[in-house]
Residue frames relative to the residue before (quaternion, step in Angstrom):
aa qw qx qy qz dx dy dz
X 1.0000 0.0000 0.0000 0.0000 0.00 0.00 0.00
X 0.0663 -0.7773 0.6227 0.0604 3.94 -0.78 0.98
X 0.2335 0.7978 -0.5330 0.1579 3.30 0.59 0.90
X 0.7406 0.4424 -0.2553 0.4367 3.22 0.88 -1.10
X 0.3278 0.7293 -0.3461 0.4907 3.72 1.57 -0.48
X 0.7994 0.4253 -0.1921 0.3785 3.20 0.10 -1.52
X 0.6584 0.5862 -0.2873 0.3748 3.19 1.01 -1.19
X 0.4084 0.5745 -0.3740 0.6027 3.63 1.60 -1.16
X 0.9343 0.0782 -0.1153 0.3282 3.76 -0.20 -0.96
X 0.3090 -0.8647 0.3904 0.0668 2.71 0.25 2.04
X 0.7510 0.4806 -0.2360 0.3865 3.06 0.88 -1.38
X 0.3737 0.7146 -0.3962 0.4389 3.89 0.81 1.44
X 0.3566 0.8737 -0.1784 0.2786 2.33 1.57 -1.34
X 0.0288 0.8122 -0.5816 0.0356 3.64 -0.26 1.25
X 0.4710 -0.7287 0.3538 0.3492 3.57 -0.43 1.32
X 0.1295 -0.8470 0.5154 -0.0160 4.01 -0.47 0.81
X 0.1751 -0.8857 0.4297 0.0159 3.39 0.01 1.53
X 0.4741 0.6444 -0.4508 0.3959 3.48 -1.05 0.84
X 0.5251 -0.6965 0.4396 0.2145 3.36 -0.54 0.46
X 0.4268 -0.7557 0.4051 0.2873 3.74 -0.61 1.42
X 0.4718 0.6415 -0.5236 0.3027 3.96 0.56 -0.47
X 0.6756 0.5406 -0.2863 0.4115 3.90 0.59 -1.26
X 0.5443 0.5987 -0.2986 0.5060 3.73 1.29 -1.06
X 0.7819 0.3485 -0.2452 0.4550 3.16 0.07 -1.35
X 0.6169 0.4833 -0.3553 0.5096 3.76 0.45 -1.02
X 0.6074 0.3943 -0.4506 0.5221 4.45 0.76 -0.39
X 0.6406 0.5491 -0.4485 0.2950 3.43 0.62 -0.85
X 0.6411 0.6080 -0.2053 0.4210 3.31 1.10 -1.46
X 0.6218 0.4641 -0.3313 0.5369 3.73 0.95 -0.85
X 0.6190 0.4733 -0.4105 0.4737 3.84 0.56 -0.68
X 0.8153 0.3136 -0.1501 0.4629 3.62 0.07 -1.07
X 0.4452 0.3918 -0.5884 0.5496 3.81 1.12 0.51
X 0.5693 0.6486 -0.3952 0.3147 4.04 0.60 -0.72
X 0.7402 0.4984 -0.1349 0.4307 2.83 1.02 -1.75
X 0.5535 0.6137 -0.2614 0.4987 3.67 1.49 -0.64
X 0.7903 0.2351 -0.2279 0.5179 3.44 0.76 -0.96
X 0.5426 0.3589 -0.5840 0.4855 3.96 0.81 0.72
X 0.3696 0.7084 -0.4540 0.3943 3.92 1.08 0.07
X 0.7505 0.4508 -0.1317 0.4650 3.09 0.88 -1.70
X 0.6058 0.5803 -0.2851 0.4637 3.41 0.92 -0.70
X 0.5243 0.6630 -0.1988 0.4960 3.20 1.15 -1.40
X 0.7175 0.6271 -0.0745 0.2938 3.30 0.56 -1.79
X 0.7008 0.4265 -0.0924 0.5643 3.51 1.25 -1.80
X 0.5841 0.5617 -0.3571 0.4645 3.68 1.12 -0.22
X 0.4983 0.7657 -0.2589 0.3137 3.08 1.45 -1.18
X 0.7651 0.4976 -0.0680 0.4030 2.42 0.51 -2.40
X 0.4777 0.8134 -0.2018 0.2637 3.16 0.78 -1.43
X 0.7084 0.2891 -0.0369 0.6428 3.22 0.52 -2.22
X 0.2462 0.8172 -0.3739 0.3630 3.45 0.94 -0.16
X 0.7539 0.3196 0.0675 0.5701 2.82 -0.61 -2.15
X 0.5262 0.4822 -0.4770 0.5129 4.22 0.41 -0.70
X 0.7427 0.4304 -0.3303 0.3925 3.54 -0.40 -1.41
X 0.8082 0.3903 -0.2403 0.3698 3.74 0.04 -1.34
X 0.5970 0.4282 -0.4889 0.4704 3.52 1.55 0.23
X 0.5346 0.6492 -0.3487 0.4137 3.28 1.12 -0.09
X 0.7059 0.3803 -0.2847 0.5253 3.60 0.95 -0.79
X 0.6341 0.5513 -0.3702 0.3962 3.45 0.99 -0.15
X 0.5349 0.5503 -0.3316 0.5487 3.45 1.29 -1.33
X 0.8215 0.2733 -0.2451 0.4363 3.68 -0.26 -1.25
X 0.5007 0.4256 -0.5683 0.4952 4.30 0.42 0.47
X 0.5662 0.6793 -0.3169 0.3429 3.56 0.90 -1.01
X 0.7844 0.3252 -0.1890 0.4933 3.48 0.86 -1.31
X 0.4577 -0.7177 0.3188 0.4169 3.48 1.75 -0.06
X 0.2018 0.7227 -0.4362 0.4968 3.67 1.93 0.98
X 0.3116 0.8248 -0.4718 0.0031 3.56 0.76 1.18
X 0.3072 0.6472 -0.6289 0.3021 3.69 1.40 0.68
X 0.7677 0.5198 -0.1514 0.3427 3.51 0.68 -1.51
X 0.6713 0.4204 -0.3263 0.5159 3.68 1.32 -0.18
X 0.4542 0.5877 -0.2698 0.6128 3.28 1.64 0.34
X 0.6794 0.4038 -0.2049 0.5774 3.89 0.71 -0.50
X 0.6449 0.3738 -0.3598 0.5612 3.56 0.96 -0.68
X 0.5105 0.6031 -0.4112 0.4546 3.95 0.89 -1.20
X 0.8897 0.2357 -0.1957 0.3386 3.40 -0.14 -1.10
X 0.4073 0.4266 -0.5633 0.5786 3.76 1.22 0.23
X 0.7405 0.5837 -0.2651 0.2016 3.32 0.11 -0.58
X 0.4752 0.4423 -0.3609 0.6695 2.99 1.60 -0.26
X 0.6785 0.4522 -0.3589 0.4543 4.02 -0.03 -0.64
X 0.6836 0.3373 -0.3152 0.5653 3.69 0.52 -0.11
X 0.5914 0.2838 -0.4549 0.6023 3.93 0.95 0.44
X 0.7240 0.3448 -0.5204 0.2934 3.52 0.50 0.16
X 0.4426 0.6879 -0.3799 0.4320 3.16 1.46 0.66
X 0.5188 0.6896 -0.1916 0.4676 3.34 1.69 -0.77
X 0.7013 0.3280 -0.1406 0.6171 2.88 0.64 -1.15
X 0.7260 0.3266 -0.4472 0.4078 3.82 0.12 -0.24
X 0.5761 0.4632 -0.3428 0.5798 3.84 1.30 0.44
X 0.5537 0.6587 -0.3090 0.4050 3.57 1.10 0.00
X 0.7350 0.4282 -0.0293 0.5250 2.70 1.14 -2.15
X 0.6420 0.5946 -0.2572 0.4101 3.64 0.86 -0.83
X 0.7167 0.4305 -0.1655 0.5231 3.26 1.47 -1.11
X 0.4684 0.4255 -0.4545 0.6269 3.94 1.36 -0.08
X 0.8770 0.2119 -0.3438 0.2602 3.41 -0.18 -0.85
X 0.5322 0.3591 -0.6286 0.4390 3.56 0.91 0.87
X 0.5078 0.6455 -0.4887 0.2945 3.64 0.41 0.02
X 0.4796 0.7093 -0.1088 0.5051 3.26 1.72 -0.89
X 0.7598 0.1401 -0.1616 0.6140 3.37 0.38 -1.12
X 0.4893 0.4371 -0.6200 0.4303 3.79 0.58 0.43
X 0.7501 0.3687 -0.4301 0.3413 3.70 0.25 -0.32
X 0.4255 0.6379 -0.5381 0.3501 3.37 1.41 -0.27
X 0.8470 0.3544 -0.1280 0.3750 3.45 0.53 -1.40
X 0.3928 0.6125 -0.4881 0.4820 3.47 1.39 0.56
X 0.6129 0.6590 -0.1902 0.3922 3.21 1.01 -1.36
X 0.6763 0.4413 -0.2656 0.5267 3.66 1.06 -1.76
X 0.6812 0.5206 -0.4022 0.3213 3.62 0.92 -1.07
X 0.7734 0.3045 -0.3093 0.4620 3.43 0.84 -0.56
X 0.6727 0.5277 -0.3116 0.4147 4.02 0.81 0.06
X 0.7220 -0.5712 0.3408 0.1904 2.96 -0.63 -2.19
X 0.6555 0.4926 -0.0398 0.5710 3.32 0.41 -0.59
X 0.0194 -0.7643 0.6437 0.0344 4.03 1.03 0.91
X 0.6823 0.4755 -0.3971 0.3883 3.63 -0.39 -1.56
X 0.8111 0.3748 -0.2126 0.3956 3.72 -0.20 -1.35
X 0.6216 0.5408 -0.2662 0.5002 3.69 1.22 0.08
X 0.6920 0.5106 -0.1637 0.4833 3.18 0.57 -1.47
X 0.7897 0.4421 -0.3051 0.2964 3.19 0.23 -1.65
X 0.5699 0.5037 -0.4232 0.4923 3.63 0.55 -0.60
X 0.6855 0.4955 -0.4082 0.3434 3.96 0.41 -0.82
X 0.5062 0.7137 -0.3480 0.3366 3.02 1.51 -0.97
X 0.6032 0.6691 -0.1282 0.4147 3.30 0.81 -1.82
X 0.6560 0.4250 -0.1648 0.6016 3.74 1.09 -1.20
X 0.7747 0.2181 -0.3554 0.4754 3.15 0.34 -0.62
X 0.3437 0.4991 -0.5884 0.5353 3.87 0.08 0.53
X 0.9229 0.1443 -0.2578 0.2470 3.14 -0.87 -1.11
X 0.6443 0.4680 -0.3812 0.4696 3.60 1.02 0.38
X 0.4261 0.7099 -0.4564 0.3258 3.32 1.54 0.29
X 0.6904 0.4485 -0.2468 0.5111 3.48 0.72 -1.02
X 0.7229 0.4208 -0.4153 0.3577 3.84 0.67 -0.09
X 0.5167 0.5913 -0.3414 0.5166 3.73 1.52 -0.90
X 0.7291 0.4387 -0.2795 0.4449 3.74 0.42 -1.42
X 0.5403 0.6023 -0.4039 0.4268 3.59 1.02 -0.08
X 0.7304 0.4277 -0.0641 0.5287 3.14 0.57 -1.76
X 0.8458 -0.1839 -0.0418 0.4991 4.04 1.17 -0.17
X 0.3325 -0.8846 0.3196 0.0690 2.71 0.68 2.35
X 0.5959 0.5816 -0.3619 0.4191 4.02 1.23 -0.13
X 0.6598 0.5335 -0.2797 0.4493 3.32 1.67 0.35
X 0.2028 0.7521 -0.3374 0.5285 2.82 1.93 0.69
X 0.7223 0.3132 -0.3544 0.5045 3.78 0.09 -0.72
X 0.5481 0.5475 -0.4464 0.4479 3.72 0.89 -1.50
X 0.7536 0.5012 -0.3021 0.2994 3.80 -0.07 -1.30
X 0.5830 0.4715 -0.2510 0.6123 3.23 1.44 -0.93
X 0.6983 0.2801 -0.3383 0.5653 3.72 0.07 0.25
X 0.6480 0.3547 -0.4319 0.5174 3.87 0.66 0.17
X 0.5648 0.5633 -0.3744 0.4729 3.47 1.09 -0.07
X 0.6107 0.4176 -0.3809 0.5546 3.78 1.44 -0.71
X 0.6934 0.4927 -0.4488 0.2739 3.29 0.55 -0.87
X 0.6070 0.6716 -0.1980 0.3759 3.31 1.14 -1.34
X 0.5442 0.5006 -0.4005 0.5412 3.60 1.43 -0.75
X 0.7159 0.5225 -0.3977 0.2373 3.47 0.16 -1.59
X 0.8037 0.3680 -0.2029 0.4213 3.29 0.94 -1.53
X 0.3689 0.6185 -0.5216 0.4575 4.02 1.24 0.64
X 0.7029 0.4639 -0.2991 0.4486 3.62 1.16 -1.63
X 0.2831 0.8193 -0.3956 0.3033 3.64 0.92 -0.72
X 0.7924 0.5134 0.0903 0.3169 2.04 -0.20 -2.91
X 0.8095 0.2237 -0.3159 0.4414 3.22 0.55 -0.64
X 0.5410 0.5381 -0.4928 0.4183 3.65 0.66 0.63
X 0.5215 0.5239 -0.3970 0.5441 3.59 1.24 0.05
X 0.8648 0.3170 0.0798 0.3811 3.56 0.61 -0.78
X 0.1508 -0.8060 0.5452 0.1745 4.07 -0.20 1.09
X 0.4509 0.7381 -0.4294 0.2598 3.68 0.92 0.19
X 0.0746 -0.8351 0.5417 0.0606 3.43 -0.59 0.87
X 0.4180 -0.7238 0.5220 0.1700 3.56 -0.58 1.72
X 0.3118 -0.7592 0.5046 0.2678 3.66 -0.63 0.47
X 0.6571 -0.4858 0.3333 0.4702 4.27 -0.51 0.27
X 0.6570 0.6550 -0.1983 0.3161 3.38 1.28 -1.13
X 0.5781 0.5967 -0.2690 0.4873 2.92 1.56 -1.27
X 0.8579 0.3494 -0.2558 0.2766 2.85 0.27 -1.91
X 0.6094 0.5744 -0.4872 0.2478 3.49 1.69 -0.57
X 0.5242 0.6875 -0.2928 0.4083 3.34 1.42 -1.06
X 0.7223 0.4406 -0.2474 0.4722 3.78 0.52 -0.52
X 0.6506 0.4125 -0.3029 0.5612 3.62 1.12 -0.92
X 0.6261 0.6682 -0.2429 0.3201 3.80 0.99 -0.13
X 0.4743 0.6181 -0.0799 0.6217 2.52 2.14 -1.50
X 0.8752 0.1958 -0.2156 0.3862 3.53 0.54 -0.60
X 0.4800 0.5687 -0.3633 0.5605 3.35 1.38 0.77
X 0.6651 0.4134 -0.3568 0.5094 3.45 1.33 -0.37
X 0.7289 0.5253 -0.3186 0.3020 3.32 0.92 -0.40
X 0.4441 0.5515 -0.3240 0.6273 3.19 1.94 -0.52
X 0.6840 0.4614 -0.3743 0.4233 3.64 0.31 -0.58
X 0.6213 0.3896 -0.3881 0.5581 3.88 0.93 -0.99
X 0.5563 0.5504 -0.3970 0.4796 4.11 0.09 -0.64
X 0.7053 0.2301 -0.2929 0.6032 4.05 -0.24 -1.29
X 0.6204 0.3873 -0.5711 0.3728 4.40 -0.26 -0.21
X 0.6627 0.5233 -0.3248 0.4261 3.80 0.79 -1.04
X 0.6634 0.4205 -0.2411 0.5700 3.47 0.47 -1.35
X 0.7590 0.3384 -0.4063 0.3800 3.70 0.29 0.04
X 0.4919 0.6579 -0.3389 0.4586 3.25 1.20 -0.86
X 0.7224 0.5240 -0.1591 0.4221 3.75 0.82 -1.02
X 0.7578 0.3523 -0.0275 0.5485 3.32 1.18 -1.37
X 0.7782 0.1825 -0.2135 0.5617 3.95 1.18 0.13
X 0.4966 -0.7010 0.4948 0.1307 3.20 -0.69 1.67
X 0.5463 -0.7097 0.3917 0.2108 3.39 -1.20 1.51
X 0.4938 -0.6870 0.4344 0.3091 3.37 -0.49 1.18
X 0.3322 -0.8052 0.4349 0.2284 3.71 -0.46 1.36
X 0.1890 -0.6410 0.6874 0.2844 3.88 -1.21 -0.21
X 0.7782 -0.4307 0.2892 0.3539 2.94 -1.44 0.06
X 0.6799 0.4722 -0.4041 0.3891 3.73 0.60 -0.42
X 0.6805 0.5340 -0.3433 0.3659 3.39 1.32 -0.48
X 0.5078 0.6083 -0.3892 0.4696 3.29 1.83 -0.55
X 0.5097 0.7200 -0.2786 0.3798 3.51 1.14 -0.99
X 0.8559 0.3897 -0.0398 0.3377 2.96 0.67 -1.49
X 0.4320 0.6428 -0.2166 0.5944 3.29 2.19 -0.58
X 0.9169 0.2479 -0.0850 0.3009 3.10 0.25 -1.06
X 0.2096 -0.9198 0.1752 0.2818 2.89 2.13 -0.17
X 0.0190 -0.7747 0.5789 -0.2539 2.97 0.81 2.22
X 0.5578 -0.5223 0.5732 0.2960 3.16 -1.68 0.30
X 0.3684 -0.7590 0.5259 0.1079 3.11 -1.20 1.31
């Protein structure tokens, strides 16, 4: 995506007629899309999830601790999958309110651009994990140019890289603190053996 690029180089800028409310409202329909194959994405997750951690329990149980190890550690790699579908999915939720917000105020450039920034870097981790969200992204990337060029015909302000990196950061860290909590709460700590011990009150 060379959206943000462009924006740096303002003076490219082809004039792009039409009215910014429709942009932002397409943008918003793509990334609700992308949210609810997240979610899908998500319950499968969980799913194999809950499969794996009965597995690491069953096989510490029978004292089979090569195997409750092997499930343990897939298991950790499929929560770090959780959490990169957690976080990815707060922080487009996030920039949907950014741009709810522009649609009904002000300030496009000083809003947008920082979402922009977020949504790059979580492109390349979602389209991994559900490679048919590739085309959608690639058409939120046109859409996202058009309504950057817009923007700048409404506006002589020029957003510096810093800002926008510093803001689009800001909202990846905060989606990132949120999915560690909200997971931390909602998946049960993967057990070892002393805790199985101690549950079940085996001899140690």
């Amino acid at each position: 995506m060379s959206f943000l690029k462009k924006w740096e180089e303002k003076g490219r800028f082809s004039k792009v007629k039409g009215p910014l409310k429709p942009k932002i409202e397409e943008a918003i329909k793509i990334i609700n899309l992308q949210m609810q194959r997240l979610d899908l994405k998500g319950a499968k997750i969980r799913e194999y999830d809950r499969t794996l951690f009965e597995k690491v329990v069953y096989y510490y149980r029978r004292r089979d601790i090569v195997r409750a190890k092997m499930y343990a550690n897939e298991l950790t790699e499929v929560r770090k999958l959780a959490k990169l579908i957690v976080t990815s999915r707060l922080a487009l939720e996030q920039i949907v309110m950014r741009l709810g917000t522009v649609k009904e105020y002000g300030n496009v450039a000083a809003s947008v651009a920082p979402a922009l920034f977020a949504v790059k870097k979580i492109y390349g981790g979602i389209t991994q994990l559900i490679p048919e969200a590739d085309q959608s992204f690639q058409k939120l990337g046109d859409v996202l140019d058009g309504l950057m060029v817009e923007a700048s015909q409404y506006s002589d302000q020029m957003l510096s890289p810093s800002y926008i990196a510093e803001e689009g950061q800001e909202i990846l860290q905060n989606a990132a603190k949120i999915a560690e909590k909200d997971l931390s709460k909602t998946l049960p700590k993967i057990p070892g053996i002393e805790e199985i011990k101690e549950k079940e009150g085996l001899p140690t």
